[in-house]
KOLPA-721431 format. One record per residue (C-alpha): residue number from 0; residue in one letter; x, y, z. Coordinates in nm, 3 decimals, always signed. Example, Ala and Ser with C-alpha at 12.3 -4.5 7.8 and 13.67 -1.06 7.14 Angstrom:
<titors>
+------+------+---------+---------+---------+
: resi : resn :    east :   north :      up :
+------+------+---------+---------+---------+
:    0 :    A :  +1.230 :  -0.450 :  +0.780 :
:    1 :    S :  +1.367 :  -0.106 :  +0.714 :
+------+------+---------+---------+---------+
</titors>
This chain:
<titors>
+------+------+---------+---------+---------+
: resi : resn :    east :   north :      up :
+------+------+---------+---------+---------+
:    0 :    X :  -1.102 :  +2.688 :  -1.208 :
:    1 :    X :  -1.307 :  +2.797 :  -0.912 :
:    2 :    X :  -1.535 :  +2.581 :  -0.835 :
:    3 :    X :  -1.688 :  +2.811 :  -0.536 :
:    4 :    X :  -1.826 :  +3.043 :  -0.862 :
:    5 :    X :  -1.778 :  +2.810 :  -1.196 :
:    6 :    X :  -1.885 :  +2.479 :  -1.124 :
:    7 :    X :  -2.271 :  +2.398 :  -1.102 :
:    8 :    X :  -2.412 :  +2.082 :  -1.038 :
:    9 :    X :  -2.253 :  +1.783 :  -0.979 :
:   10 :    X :  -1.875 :  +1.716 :  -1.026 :
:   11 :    X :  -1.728 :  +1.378 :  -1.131 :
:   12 :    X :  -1.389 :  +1.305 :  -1.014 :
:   13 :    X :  -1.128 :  +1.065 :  -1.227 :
:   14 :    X :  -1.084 :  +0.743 :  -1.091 :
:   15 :    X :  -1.393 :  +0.770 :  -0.909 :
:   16 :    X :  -1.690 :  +0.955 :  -1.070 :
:   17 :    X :  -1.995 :  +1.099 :  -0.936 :
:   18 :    X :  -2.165 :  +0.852 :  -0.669 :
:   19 :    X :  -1.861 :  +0.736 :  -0.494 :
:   20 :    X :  -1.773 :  +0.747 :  -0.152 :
:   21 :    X :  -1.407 :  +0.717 :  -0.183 :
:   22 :    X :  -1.110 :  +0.816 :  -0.478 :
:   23 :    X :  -0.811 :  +0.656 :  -0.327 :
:   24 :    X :  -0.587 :  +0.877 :  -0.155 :
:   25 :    X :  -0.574 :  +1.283 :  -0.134 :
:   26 :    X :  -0.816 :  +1.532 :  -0.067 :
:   27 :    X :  -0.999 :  +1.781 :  -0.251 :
:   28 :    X :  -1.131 :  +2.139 :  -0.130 :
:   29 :    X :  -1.168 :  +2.447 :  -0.187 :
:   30 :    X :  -0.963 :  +2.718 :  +0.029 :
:   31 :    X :  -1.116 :  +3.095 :  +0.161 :
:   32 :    X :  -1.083 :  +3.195 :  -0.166 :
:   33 :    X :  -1.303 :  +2.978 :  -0.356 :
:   34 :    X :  -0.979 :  +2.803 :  -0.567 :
:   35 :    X :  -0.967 :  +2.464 :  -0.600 :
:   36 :    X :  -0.672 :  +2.239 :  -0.375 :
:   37 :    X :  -0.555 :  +1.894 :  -0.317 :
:   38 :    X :  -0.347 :  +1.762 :  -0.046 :
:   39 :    X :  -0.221 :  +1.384 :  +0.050 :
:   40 :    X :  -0.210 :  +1.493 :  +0.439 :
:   41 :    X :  -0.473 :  +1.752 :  +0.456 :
:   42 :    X :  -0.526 :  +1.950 :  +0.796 :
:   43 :    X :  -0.932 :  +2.048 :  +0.857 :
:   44 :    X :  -1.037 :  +2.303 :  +1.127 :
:   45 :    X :  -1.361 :  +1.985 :  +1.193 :
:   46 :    X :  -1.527 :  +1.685 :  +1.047 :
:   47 :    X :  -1.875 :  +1.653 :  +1.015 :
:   48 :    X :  -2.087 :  +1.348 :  +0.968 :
:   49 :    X :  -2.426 :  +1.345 :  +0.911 :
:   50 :    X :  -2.485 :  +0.999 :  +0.806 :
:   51 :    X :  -2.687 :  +0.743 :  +1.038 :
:   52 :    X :  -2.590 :  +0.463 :  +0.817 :
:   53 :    X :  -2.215 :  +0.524 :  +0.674 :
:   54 :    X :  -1.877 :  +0.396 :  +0.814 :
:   55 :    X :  -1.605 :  +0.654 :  +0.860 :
:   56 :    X :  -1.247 :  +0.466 :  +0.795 :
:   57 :    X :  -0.942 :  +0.646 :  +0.935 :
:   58 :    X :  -0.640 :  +0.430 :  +0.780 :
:   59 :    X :  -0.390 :  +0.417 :  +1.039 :
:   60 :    X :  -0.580 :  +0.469 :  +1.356 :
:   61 :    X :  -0.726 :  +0.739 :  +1.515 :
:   62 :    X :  -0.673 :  +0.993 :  +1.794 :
:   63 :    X :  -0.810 :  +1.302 :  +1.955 :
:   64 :    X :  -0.582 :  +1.562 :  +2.121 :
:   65 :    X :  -0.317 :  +1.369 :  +2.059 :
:   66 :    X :  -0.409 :  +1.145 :  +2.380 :
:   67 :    X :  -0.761 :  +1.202 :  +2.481 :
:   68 :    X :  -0.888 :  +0.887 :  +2.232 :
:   69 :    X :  -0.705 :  +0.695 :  +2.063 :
:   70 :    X :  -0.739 :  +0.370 :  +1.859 :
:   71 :    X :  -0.404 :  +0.214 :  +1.761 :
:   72 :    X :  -0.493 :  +0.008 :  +1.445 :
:   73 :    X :  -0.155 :  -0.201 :  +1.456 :
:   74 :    X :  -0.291 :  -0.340 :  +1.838 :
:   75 :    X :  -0.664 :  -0.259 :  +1.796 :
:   76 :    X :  -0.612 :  -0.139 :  +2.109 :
:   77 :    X :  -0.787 :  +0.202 :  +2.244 :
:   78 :    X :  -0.665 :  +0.444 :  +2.515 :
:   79 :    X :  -0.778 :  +0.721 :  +2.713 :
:   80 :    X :  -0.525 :  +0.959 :  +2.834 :
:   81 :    X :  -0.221 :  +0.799 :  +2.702 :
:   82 :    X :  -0.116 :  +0.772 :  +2.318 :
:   83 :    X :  +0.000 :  +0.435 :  +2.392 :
:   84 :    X :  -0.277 :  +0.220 :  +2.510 :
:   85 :    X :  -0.111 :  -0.150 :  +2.613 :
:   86 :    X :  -0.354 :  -0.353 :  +2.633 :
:   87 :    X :  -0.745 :  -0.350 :  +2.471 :
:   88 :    X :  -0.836 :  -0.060 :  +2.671 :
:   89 :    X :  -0.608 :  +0.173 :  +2.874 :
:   90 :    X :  -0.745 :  +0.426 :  +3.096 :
:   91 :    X :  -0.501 :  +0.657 :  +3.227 :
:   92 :    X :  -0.564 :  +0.950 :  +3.473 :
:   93 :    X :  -0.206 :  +1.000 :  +3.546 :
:   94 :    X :  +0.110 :  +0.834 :  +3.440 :
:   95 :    X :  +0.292 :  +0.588 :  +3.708 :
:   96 :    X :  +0.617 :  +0.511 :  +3.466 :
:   97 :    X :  +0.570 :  +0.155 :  +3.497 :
:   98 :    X :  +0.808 :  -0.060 :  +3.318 :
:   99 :    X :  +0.685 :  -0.391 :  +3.280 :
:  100 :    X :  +0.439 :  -0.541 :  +3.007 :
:  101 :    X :  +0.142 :  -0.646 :  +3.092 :
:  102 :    X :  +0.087 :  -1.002 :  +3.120 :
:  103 :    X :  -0.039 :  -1.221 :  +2.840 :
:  104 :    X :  -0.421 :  -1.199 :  +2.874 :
:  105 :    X :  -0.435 :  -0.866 :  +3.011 :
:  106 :    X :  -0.752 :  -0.665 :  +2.922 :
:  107 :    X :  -0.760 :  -0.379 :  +3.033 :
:  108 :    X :  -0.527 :  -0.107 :  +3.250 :
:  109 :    X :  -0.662 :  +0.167 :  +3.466 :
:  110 :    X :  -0.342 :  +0.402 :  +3.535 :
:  111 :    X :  -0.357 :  +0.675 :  +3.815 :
:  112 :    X :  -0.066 :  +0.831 :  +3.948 :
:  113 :    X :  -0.220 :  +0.984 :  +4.313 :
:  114 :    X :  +0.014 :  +0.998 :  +4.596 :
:  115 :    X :  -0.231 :  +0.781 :  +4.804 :
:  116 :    X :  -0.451 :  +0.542 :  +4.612 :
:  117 :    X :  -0.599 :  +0.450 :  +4.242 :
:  118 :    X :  -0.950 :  +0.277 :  +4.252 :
:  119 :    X :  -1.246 :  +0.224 :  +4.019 :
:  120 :    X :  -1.587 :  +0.286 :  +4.172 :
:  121 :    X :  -1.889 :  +0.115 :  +4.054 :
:  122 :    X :  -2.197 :  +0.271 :  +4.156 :
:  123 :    X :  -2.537 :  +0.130 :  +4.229 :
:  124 :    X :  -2.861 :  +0.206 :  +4.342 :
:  125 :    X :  -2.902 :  +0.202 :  +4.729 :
:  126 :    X :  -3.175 :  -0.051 :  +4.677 :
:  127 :    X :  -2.979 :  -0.241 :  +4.457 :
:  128 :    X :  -2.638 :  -0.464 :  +4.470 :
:  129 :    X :  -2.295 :  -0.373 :  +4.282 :
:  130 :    X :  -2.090 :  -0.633 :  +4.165 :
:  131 :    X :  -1.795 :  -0.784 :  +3.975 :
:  132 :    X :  -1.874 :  -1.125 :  +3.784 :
:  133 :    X :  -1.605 :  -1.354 :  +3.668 :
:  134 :    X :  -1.676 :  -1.579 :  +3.381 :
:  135 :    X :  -1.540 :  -1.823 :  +3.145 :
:  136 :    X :  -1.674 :  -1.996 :  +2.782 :
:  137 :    X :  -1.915 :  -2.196 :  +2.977 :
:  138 :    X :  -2.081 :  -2.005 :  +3.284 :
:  139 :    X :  -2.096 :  -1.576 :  +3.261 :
:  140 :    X :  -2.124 :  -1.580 :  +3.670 :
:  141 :    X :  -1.876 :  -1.861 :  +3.799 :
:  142 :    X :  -1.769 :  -1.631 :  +4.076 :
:  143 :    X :  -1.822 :  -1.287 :  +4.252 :
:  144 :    X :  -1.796 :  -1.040 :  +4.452 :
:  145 :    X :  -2.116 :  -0.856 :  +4.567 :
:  146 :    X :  -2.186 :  -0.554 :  +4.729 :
:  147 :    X :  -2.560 :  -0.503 :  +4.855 :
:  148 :    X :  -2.621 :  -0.194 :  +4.921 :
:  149 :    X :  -2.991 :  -0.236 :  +5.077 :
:  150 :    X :  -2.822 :  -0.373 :  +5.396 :
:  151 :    X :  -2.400 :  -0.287 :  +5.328 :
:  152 :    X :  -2.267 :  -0.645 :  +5.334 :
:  153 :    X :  -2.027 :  -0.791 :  +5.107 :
:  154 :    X :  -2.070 :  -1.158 :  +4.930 :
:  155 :    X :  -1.801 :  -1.400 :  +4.788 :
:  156 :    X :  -1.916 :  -1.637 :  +4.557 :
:  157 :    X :  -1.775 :  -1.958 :  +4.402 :
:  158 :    X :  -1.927 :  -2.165 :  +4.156 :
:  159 :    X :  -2.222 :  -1.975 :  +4.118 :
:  160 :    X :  -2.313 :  -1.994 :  +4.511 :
:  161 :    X :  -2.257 :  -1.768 :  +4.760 :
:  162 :    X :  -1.994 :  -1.858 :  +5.001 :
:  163 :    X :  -1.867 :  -1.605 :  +5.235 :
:  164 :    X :  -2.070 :  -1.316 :  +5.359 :
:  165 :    X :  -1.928 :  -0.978 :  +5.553 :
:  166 :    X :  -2.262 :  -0.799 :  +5.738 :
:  167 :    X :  -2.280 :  -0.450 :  +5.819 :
:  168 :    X :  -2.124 :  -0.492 :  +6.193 :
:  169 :    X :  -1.842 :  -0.700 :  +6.048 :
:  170 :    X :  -1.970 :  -1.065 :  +6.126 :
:  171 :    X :  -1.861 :  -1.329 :  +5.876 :
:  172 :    X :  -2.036 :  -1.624 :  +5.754 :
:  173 :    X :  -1.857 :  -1.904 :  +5.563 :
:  174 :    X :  -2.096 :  -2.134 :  +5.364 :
:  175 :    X :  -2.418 :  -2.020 :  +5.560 :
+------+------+---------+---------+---------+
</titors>
């Protein structure tokens, strides 16, 4: 059968019939020259969705380039740059070889392998602040560390009140 020239209409499918969105596992298609195929482990050149309301499933996980994204559905765990993401998100830029596992709690790992330094940036406004908030089940802002940028001077907080203060010149204040 060739269903690129003999099939018209709609086509039901055993086991699953016309309307559904899934028949178990294996793949149907139809190759370059219009006959039909069927694979268990199918490769595809792309994927297109179109839907705005569907829920693609990929049984197993997921990854692009091999190590660009990946979601690990053993861990739930997704990485960027490495095909082994350790924790619930794993950035890498560059691999360091480290050998030990992160500690219980970990969230998250940002891996860079410079010669000189690895950093995250966060980036504000110049009329606004930057910051990094530390929370727990009761209070989202028990302590932080702030960065305004309107006047460059840092801020230490504890218990939701700031506590230390670095100016521009390099003065400190403690609990002014």
């Amino acid at each position: 059968i060739n269903l690129a020239t003999d099939i018209t209409g709609t086509l039901g499918v055993g086991n699953g019939g016309t309307g559904q969105t899934s028949f178990g596992q294996g793949w149907l298609g139809i190759n370059d020259s219009g006959a039909f195929i069927s694979s268990t482990s199918p490769t595809v050149a792309y994927l297109t969705a179109t839907s705005t309301t569907a829920t693609s499933t990929f049984a197993g996980g997921f990854a692009v380039e091999t190590s660009g994204l990946v979601y690990d559905r053993s861990t739930n765990n997704v990485g960027i740059g490495t095909a082994g993401p350790g924790t619930a998100l794993h950035v890498r830029k560059s691999a360091t070889g480290y050998t030990w596992s992160p500690t219980s709690g970990t969230t998250a790992i940002f891996e860079g392998a410079d010669a000189s330094r690895s950093f995250i940036t966060i980036v504000g406004k110049n009329t606004a602040e930057s910051e990094i908030w530390f929370g727990d089940e009761d209070a989202q802002n028990s302590g932080r560390v702030r960065y305004e940028h309107n006047n460059n001077a840092m801020e230490f907080w504890t218990n939701n009140f700031e506590r230390v203060k670095i100016d521009s010149s390099g003065n400190v204040g403690i609990g002014t």
